[in-house]
N, C-alpha and C positions, 0 to 999 in steps of 0.2 A: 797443569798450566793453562788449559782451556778456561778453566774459572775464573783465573787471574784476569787474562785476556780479554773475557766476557765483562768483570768488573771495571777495566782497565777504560772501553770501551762505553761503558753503559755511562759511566759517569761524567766521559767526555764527553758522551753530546748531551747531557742534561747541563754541564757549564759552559758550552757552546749557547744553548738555549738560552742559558741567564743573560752569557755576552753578548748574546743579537737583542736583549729585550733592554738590557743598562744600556747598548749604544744607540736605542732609539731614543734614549732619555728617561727610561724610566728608574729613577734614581731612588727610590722605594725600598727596590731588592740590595740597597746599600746601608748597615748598621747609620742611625741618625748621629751618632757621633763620631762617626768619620767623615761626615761631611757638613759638620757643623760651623765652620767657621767658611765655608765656600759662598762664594760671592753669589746672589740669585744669578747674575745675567752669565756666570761661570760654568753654572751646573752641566750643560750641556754639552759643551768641550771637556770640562771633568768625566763624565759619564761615558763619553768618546774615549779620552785615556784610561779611563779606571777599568773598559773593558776590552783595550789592548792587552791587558794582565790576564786577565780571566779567559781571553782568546788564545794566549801564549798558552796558559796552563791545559787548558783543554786540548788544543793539537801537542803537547808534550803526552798528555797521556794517551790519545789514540795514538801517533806512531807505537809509545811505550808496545803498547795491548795488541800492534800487529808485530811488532819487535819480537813480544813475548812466543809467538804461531810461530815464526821462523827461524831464531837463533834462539840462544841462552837466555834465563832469566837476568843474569848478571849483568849479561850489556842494555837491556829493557833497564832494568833498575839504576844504571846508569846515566839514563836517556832520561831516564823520571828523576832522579835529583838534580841533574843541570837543569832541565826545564821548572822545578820547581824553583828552584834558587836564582832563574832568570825573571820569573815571574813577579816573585817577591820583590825583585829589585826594581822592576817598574812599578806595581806596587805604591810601594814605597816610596819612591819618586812622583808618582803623582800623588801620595796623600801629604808629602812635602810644598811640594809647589800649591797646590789649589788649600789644601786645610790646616797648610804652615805647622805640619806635625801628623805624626801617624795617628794620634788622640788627639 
């Protein structure tokens, strides 16, 4: 379960990293067509939202990965589908609003 943990961990703060670099506006580390139809003078508040998600999903998986050191896999695994599925749904909400579509 240490392994788990260790990955659980590792990968959070590499999408912590992505999310502090998209909310300074660097809109780059964002496929071009998901943010194709976004308005120039938008991108910047887009990039704010779009890395509330990537923030959610990141601290979903470090608690997960300390969850995992302390109690059962099960409730860690737990923790990691709701935050995944929270995630997505902002997500999603912001490729609605700003690119009028998730494609």
């Amino acid at each position: 379960m240490i392994v788990y943990s260790i990955i659980l961990i590792a990968v959070a703060i590499v999408l912590a990293v992505i999310a502090i670099r998209i909310n300074k506006g660097q809109t780059d580390l964002i496929i071009n067509y998901h943010q194709s139809r976004v308005k120039p003078e938008e991108k910047l508040r887009y990039a704010r939202d779009f890395s509330k998600g990537i923030f959610c999903l990141s601290s979903t998986m470090l608690i997960a990965g300390i969850t995992v050191l302390i109690t059962k896999v099960l409730i860690a695994d737990i923790i990691l589908v709701a935050g995944i599925i929270i995630s997505v749904v902002i997500l999603i909400r912001v490729q609605n609003r700003y690119n009028k579509g998730v494609f």
